[in-house]
Backbone and ligand atoms as CSV (ligand in chain L), in Angstrom:
chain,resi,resn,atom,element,x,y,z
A,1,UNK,N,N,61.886,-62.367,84.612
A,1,UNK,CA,C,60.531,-62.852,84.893
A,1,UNK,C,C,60.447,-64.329,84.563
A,2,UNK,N,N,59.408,-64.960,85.290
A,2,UNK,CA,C,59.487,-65.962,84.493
A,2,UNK,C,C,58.048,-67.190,85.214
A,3,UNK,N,N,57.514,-68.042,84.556
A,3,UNK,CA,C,56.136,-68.500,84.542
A,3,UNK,C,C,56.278,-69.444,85.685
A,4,UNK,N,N,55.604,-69.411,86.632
A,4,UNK,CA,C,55.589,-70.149,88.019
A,4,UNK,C,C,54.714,-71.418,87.869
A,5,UNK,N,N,54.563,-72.170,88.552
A,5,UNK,CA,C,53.279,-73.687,87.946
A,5,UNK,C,C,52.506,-73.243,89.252
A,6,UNK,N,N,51.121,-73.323,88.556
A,6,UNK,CA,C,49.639,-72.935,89.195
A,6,UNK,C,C,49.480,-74.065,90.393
A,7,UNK,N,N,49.295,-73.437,91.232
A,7,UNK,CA,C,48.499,-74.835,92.643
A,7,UNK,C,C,47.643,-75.199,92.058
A,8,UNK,N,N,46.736,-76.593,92.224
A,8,UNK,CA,C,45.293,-76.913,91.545
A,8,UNK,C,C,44.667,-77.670,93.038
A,9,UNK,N,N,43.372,-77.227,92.957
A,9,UNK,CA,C,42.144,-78.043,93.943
A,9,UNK,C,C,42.578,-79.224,93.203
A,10,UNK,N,N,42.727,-80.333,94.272
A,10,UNK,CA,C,42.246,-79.683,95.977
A,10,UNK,C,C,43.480,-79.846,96.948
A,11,UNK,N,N,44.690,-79.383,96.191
A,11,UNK,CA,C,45.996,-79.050,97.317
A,11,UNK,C,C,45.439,-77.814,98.178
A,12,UNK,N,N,45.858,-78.871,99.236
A,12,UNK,CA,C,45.667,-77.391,100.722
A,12,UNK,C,C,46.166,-76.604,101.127
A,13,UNK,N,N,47.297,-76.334,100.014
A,13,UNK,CA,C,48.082,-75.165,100.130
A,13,UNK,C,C,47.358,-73.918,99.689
A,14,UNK,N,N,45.499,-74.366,98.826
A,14,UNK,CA,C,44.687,-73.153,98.678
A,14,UNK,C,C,43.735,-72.842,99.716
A,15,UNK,N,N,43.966,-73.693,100.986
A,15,UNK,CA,C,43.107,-72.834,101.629
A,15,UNK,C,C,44.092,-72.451,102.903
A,16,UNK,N,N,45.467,-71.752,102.948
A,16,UNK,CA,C,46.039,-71.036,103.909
A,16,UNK,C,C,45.735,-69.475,103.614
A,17,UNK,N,N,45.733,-69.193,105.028
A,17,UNK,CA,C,44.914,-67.754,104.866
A,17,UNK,C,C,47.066,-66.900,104.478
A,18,UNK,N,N,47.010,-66.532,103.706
A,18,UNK,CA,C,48.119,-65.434,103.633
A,18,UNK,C,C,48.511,-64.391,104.331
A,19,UNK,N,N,49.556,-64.291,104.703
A,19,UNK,CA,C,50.467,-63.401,105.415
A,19,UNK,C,C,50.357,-62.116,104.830
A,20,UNK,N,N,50.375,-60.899,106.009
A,20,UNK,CA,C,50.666,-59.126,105.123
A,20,UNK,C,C,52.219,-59.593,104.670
A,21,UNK,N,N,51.714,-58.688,103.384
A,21,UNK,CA,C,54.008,-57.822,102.825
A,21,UNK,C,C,54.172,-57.092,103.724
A,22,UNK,N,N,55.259,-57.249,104.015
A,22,UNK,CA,C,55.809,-56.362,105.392
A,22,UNK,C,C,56.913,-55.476,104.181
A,23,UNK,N,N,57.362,-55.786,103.545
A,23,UNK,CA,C,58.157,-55.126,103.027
A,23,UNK,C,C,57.823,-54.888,101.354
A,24,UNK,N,N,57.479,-53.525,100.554
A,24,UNK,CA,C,57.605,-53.241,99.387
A,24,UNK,C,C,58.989,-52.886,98.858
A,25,UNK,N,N,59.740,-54.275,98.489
A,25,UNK,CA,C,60.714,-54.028,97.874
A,25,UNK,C,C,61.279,-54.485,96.321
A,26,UNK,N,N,62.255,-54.577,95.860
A,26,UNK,CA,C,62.895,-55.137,94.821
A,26,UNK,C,C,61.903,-56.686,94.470
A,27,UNK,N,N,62.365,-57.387,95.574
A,27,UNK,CA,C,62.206,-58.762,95.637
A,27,UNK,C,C,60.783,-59.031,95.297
A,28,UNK,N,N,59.860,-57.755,96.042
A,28,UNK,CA,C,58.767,-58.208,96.397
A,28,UNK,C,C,57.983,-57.786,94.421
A,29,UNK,N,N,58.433,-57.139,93.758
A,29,UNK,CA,C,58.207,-56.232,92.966
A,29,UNK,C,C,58.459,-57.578,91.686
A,30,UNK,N,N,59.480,-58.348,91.904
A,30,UNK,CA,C,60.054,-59.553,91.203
A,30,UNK,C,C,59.178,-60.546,91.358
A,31,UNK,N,N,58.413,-60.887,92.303
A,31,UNK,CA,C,57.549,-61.741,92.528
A,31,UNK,C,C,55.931,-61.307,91.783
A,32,UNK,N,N,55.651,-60.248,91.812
A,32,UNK,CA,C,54.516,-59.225,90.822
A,32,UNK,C,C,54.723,-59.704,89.724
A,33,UNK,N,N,55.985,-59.083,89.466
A,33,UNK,CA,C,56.311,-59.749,87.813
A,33,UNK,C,C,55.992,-61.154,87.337
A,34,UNK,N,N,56.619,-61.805,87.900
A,34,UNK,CA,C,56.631,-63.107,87.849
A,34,UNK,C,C,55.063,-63.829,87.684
A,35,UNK,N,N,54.348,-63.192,88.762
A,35,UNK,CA,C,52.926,-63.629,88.911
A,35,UNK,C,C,52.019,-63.100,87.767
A,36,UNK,N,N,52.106,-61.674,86.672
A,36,UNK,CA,C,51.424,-61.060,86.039
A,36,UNK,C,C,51.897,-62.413,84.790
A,37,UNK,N,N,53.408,-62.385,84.644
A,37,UNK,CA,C,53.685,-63.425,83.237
A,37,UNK,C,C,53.265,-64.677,83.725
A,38,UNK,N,N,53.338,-65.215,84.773
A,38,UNK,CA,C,52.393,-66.275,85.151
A,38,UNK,C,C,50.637,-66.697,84.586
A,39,UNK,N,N,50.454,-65.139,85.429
A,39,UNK,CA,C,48.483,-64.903,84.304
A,39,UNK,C,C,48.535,-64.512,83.001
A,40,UNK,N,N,49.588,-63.945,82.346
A,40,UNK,CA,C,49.093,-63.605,81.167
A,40,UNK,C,C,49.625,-65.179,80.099
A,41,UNK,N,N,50.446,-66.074,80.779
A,41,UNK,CA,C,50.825,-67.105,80.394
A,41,UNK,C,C,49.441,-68.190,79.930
A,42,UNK,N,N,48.798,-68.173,81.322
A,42,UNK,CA,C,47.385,-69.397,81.496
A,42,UNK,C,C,46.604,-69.311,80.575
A,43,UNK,N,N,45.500,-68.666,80.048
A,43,UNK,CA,C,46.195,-66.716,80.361
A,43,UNK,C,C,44.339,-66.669,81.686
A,44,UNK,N,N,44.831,-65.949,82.143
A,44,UNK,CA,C,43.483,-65.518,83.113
A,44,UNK,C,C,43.609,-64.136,83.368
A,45,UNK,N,N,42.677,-63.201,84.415
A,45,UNK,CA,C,42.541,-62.025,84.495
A,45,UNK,C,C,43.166,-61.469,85.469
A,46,UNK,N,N,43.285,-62.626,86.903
A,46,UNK,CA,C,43.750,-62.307,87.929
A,46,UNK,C,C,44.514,-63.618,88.326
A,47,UNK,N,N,45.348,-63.264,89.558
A,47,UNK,CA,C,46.071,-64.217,90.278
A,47,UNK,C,C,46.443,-63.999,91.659
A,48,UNK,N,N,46.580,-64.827,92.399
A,48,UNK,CA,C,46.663,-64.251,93.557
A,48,UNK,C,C,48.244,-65.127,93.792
A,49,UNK,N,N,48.991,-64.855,94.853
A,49,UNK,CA,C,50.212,-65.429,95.733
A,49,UNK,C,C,50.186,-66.504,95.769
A,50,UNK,N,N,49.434,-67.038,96.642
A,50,UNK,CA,C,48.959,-68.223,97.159
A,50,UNK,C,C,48.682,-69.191,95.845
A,51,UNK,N,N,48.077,-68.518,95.270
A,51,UNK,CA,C,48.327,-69.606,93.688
A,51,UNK,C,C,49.887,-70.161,92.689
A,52,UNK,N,N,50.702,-69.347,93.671
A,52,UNK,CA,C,51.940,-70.133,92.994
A,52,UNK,C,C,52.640,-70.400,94.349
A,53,UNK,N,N,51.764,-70.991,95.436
A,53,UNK,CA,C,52.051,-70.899,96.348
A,53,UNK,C,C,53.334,-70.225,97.233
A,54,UNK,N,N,52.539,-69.151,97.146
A,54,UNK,CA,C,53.453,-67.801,98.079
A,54,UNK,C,C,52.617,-67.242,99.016
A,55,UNK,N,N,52.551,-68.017,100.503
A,55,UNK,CA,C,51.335,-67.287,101.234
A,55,UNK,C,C,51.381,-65.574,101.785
A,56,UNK,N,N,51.421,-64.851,100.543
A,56,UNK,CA,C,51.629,-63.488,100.848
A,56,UNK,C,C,50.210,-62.555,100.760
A,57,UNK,N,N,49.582,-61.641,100.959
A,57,UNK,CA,C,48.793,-61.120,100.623
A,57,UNK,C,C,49.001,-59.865,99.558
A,58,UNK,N,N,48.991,-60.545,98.345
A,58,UNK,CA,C,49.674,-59.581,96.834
A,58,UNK,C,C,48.733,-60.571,95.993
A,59,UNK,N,N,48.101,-59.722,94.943
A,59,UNK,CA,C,47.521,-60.162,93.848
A,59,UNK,C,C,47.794,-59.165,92.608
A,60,UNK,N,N,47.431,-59.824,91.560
A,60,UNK,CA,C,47.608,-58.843,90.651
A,60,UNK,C,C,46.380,-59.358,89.415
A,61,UNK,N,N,45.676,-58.581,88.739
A,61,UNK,CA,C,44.860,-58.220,87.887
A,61,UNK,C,C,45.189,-57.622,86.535
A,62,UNK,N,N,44.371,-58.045,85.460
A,62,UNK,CA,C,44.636,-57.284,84.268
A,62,UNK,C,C,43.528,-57.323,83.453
A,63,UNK,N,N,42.665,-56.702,83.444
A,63,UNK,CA,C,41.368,-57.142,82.612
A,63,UNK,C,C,41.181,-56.491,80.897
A,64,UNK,N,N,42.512,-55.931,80.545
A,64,UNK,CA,C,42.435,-55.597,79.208
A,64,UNK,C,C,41.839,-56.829,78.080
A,65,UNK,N,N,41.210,-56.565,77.589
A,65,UNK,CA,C,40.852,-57.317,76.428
A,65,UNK,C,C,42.030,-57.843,75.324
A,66,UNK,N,N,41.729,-59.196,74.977
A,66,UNK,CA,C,42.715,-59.520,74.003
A,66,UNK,C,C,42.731,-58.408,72.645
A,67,UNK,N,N,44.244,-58.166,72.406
A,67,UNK,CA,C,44.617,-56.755,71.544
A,67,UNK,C,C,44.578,-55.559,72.006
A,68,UNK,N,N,43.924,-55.289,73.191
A,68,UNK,CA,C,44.078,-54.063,73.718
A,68,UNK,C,C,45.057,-54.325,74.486
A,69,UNK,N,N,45.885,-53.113,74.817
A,69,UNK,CA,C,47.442,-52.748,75.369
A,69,UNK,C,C,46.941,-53.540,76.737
A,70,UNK,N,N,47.763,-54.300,77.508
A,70,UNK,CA,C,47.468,-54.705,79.011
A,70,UNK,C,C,47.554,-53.740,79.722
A,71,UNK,N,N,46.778,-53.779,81.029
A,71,UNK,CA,C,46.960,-52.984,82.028
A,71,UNK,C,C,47.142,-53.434,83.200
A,72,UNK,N,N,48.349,-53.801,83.774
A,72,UNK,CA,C,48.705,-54.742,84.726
A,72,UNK,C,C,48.443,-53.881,86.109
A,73,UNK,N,N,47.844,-54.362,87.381
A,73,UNK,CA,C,47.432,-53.589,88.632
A,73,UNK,C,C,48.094,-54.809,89.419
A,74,UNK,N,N,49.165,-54.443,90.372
A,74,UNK,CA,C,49.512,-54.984,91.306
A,74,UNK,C,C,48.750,-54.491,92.803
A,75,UNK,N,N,48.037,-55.588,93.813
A,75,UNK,CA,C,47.365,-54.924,94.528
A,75,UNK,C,C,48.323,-55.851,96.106
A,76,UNK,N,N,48.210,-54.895,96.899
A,76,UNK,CA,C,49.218,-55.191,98.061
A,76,UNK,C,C,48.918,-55.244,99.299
A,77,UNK,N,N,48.585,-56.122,100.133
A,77,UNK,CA,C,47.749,-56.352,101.131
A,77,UNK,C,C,46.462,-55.419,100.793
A,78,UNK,N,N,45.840,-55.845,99.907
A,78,UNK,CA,C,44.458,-55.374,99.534
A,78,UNK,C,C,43.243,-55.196,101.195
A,79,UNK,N,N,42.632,-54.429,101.109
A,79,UNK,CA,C,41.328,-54.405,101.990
A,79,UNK,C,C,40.416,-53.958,101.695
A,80,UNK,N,N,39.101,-54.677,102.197
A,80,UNK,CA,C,37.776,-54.539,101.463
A,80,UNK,C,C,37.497,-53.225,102.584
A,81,UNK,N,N,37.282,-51.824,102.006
A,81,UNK,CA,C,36.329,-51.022,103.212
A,81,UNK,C,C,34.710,-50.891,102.823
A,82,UNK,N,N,34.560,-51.260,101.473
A,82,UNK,CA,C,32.983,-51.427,101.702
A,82,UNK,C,C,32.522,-51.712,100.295
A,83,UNK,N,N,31.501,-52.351,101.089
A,83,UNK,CA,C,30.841,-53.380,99.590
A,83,UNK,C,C,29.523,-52.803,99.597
A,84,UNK,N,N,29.219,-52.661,98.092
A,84,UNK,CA,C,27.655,-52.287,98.081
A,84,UNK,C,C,26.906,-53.664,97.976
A,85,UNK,N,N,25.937,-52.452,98.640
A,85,UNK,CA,C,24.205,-53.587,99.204
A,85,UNK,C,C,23.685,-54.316,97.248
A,86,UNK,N,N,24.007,-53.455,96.323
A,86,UNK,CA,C,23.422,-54.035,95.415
A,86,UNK,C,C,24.316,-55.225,95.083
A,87,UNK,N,N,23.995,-56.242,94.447
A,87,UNK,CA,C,24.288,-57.022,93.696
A,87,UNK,C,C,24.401,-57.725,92.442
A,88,UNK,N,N,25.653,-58.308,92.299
A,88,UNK,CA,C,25.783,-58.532,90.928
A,88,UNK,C,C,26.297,-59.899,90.395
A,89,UNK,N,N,25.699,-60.463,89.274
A,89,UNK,CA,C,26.041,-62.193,89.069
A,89,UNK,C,C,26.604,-62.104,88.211
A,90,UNK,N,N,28.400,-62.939,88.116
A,90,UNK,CA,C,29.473,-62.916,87.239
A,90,UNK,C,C,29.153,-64.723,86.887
A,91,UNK,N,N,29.839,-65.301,86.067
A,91,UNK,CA,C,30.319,-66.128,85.791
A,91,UNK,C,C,31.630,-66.619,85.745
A,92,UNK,N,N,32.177,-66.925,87.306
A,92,UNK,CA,C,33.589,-66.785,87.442
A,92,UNK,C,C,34.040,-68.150,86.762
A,93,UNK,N,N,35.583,-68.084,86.943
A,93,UNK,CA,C,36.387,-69.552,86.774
A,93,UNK,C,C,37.821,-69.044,87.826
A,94,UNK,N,N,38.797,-70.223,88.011
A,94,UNK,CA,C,39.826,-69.938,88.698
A,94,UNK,C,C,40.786,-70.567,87.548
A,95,UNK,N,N,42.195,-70.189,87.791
A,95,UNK,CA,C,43.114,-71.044,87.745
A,95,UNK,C,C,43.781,-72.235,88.227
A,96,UNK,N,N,43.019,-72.222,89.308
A,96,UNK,CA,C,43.126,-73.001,90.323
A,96,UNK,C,C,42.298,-74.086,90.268
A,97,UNK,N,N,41.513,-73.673,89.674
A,97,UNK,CA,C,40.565,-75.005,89.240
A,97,UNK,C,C,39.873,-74.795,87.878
A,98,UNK,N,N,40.582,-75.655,86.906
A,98,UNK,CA,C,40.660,-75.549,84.971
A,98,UNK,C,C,39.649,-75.904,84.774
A,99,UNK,N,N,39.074,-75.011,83.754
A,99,UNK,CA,C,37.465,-75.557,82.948
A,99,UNK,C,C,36.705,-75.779,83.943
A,100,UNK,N,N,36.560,-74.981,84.965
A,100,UNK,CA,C,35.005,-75.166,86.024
A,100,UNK,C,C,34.689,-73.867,86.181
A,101,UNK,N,N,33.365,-73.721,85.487
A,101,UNK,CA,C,32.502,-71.882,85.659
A,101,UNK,C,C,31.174,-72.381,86.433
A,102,UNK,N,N,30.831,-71.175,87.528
A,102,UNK,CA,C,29.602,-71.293,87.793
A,102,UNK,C,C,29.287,-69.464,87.848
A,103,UNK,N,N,28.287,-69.545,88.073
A,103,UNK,CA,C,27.906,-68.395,88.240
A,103,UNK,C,C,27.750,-68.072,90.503
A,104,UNK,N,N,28.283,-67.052,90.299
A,104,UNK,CA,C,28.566,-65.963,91.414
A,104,UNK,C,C,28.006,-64.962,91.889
A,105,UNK,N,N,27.285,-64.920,92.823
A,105,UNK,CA,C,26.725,-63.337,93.787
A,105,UNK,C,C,27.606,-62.946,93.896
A,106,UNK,N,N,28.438,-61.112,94.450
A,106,UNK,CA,C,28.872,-60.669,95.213
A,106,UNK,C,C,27.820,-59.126,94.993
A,107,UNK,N,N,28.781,-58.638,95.847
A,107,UNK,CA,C,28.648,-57.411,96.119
A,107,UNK,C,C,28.926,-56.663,94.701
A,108,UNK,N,N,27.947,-55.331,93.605
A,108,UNK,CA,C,28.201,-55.044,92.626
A,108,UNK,C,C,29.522,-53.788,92.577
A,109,UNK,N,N,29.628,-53.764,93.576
A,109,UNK,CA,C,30.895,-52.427,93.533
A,109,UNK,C,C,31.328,-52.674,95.045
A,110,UNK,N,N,32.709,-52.429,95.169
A,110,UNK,CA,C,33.876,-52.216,96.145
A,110,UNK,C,C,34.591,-51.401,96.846
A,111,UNK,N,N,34.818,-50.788,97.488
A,111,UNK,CA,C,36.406,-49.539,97.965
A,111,UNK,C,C,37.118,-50.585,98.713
A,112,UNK,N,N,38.423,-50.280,97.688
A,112,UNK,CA,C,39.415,-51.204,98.318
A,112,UNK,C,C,40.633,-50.648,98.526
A,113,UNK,N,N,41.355,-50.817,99.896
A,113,UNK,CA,C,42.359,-49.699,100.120
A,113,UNK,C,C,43.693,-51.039,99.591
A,114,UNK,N,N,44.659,-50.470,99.269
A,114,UNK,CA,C,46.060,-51.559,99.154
A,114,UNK,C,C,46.785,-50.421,99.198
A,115,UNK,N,N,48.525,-51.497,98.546
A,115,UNK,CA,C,49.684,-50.568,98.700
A,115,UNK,C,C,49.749,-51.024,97.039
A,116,UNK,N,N,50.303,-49.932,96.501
A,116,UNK,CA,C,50.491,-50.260,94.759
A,116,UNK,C,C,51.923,-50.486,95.254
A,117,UNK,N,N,52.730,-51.057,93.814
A,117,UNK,CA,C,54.113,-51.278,94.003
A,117,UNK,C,C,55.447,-50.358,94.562
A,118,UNK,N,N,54.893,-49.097,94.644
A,118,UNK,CA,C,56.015,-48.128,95.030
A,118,UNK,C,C,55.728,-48.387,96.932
A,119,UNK,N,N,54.730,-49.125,97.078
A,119,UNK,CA,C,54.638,-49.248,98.674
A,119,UNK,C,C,53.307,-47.852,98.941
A,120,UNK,N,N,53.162,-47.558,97.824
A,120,UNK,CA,C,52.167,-46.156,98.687
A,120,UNK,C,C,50.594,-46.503,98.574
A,121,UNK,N,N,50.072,-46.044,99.737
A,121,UNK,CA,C,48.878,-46.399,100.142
A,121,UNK,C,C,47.747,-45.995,98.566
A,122,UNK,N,N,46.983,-46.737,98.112
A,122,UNK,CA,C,46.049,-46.151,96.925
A,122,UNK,C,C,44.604,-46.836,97.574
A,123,UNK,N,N,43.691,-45.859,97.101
A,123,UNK,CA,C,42.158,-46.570,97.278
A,123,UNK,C,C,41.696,-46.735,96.051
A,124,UNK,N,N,40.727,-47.809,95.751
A,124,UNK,CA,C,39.880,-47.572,94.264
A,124,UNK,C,C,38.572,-48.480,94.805
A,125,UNK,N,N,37.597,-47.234,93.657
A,125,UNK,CA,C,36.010,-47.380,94.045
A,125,UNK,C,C,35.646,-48.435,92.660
A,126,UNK,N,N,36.021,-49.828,93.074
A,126,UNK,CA,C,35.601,-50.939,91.754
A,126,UNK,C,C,34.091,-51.147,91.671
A,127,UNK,N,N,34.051,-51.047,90.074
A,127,UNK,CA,C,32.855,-52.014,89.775
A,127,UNK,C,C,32.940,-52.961,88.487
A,128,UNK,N,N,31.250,-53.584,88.395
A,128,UNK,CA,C,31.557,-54.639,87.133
A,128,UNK,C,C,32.383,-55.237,87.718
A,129,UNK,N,N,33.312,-55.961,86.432
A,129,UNK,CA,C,34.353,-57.150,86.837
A,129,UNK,C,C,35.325,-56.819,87.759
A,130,UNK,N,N,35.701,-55.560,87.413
A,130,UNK,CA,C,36.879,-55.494,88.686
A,130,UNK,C,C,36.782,-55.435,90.133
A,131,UNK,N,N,35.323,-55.068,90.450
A,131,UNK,CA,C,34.832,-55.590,91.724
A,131,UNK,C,C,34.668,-57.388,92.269
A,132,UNK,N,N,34.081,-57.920,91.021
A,132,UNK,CA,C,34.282,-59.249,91.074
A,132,UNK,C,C,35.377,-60.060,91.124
A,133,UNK,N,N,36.599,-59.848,90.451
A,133,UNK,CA,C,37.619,-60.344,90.560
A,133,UNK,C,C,38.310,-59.553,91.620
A,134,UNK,N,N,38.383,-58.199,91.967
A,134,UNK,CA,C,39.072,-58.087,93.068
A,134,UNK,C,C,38.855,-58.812,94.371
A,135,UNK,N,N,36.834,-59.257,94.748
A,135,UNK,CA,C,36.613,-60.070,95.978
A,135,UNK,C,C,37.092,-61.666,95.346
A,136,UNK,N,N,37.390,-61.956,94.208
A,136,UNK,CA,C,37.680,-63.165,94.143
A,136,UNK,C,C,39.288,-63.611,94.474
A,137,UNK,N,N,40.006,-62.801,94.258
A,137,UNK,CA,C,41.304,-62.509,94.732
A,137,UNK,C,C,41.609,-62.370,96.339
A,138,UNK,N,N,40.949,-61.298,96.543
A,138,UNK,CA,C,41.209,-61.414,97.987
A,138,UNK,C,C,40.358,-62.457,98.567
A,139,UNK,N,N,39.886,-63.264,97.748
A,139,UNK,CA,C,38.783,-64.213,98.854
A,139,UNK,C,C,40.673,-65.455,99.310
A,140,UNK,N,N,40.838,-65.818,97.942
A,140,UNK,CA,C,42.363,-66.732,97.521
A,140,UNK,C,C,43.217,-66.115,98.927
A,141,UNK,N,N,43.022,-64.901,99.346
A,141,UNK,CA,C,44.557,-64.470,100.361
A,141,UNK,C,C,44.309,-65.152,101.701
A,142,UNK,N,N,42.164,-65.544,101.853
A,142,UNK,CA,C,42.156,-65.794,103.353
A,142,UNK,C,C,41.421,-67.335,103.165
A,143,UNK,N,N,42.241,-67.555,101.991
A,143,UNK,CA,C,41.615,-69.111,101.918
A,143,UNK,C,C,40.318,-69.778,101.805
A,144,UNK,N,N,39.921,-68.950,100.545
A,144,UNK,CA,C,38.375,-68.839,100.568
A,144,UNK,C,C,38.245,-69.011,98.647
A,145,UNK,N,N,37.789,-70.006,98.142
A,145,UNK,CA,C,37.664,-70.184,96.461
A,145,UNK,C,C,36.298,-69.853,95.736
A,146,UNK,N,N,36.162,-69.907,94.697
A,146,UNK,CA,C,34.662,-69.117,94.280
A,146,UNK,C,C,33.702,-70.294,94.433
A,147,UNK,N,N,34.050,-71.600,94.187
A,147,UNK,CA,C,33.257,-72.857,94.703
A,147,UNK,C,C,32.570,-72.373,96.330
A,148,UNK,N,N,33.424,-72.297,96.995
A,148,UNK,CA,C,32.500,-71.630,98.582
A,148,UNK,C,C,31.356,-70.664,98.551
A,149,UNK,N,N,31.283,-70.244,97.166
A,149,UNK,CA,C,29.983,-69.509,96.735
A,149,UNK,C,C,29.074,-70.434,96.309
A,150,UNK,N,N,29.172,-71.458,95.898
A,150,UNK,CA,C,28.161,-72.017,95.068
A,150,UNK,C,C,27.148,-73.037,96.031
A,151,UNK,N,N,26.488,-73.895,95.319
A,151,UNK,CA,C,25.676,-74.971,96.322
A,151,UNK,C,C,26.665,-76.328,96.847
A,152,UNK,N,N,26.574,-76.684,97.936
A,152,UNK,CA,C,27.359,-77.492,98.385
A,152,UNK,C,C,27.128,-79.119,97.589
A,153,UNK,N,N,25.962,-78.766,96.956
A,153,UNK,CA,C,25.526,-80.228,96.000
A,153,UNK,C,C,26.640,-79.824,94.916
A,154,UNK,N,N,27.148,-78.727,94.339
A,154,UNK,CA,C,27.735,-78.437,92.909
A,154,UNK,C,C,29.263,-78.219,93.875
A,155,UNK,N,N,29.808,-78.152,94.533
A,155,UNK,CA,C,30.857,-77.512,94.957
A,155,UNK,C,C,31.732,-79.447,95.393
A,156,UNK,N,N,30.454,-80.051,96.176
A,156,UNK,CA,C,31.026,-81.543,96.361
A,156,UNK,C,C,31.296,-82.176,95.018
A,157,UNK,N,N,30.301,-81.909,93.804
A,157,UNK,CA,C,30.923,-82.748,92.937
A,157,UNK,C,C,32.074,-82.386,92.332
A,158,UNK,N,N,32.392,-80.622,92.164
A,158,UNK,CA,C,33.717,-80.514,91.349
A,158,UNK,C,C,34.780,-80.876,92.044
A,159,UNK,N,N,34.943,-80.659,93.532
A,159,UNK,CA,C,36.052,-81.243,94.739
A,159,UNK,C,C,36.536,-82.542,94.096
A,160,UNK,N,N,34.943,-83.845,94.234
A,160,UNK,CA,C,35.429,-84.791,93.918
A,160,UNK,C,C,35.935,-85.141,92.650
A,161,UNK,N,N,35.607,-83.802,91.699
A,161,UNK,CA,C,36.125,-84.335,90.145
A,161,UNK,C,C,37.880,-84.166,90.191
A,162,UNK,N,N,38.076,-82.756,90.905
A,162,UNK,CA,C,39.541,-82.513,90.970
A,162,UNK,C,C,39.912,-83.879,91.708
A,163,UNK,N,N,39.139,-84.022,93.090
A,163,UNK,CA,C,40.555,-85.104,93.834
A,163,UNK,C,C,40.866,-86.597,92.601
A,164,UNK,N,N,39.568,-86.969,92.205
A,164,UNK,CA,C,39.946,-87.783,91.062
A,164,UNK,C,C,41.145,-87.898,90.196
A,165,UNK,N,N,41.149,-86.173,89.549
A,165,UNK,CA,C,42.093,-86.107,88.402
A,165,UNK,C,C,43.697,-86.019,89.011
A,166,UNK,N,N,43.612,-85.448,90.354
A,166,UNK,CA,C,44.738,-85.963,91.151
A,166,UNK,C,C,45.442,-86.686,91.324
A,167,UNK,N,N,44.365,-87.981,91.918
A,167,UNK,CA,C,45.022,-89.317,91.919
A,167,UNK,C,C,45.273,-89.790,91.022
A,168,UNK,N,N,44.600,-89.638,89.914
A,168,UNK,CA,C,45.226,-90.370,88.213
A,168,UNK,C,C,46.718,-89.612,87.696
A,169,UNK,N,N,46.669,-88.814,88.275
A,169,UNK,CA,C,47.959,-88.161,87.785
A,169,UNK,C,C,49.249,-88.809,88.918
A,170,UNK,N,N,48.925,-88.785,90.050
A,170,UNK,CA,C,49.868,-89.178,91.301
A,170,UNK,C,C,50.610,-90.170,90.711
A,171,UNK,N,N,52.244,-89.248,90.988
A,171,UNK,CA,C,53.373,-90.353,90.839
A,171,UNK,C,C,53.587,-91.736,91.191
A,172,UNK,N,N,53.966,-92.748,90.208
A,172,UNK,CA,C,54.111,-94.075,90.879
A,172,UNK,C,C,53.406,-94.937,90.047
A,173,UNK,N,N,51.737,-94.177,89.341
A,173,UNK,CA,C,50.825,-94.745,88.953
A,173,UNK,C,C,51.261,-94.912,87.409
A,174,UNK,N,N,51.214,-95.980,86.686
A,174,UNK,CA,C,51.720,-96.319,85.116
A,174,UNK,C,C,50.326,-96.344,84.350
A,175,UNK,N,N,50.077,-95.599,83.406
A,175,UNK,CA,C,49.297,-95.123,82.689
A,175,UNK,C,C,49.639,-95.670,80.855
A,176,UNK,N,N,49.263,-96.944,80.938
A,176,UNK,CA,C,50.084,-97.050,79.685
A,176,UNK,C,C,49.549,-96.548,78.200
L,1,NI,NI,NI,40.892,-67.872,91.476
């Protein structure tokens, strides 16, 4: 296993919509891994492919509480079959974009069909957070970030805070 480096807004490698796994194999099972010690590294709850830029449609989740045993869920070309009408407001963040929370609508519960790691078809009826982070995950597969939820007055300024911290970092530049 071993810890991959996070994409950060506003590389546009986060808004490619991701490819299905065509294949549940070894390789693909190595890349899970990789991505769970990746999140539990940052540490965050979820992660998607595309965040260590792998345009695959695979995420993986773990919402155990610090000290409680982890519970790692690999989810595999995930699909939304239905979102409830009620609603519910999280206070998300990404990895993808450090130290920025806003608060979030979605849908308060989910059925989401995927392939777990053995390749076999599983459904689960999410709610609470794991409904929230599961649409926040699959939002990452079709190139879609939790900022696209928010007001375009709050979403322009964090863009421009990331492209900022970008360019100050961009090679070449002497920072003495
Ligand atoms: Ni995210």
């Amino acid at each position: 296993m071993s810890i991959k480096p996070l994409i950060i807004l506003p590389d546009p490698v986060l808004r490619q919509v991701s490819k299905p796994v065509e294949r549940v194999d070894a390789d693909l099972n190595k890349l899970a891994d990789d991505m769970l010690e990746t999140m539990y590294d940052a540490p965050g709850i979820g992660l998607a492919a595309i965040q260590i830029g792998v345009p695959r449609r695979l995420l993986v989740i773990d919402l155990a509480k610090e000290g409680e045993s982890p519970e790692p869920h690999v989810f595999i070309n995930p699909e939304i079959l239905e979102s409830a009408d009620q609603r519910s407001v999280y206070e998300e963040g990404c990895l993808s974009i450090p130290d920025y929370y806003a608060e979030v609508e979605r849908p308060a519960s989910v059925r989401v069909k995927y392939l777990d790691r053995d390749g076999k078809l599983q459904e689960m009826q999410a709610e609470g957070l794991m409904a929230t982070c599961l649409q926040h995950e699959i939002d990452h597969l079709n190139g879609v970030l939790f900022i696209d939820h928010i007001s375009k007055l709050k979403r322009d300024m964090v863009v421009r805070k990331f492209k900022k911290l970008a360019k100050d970092k961009a090679p070449g530049k002497m920072v003495g």
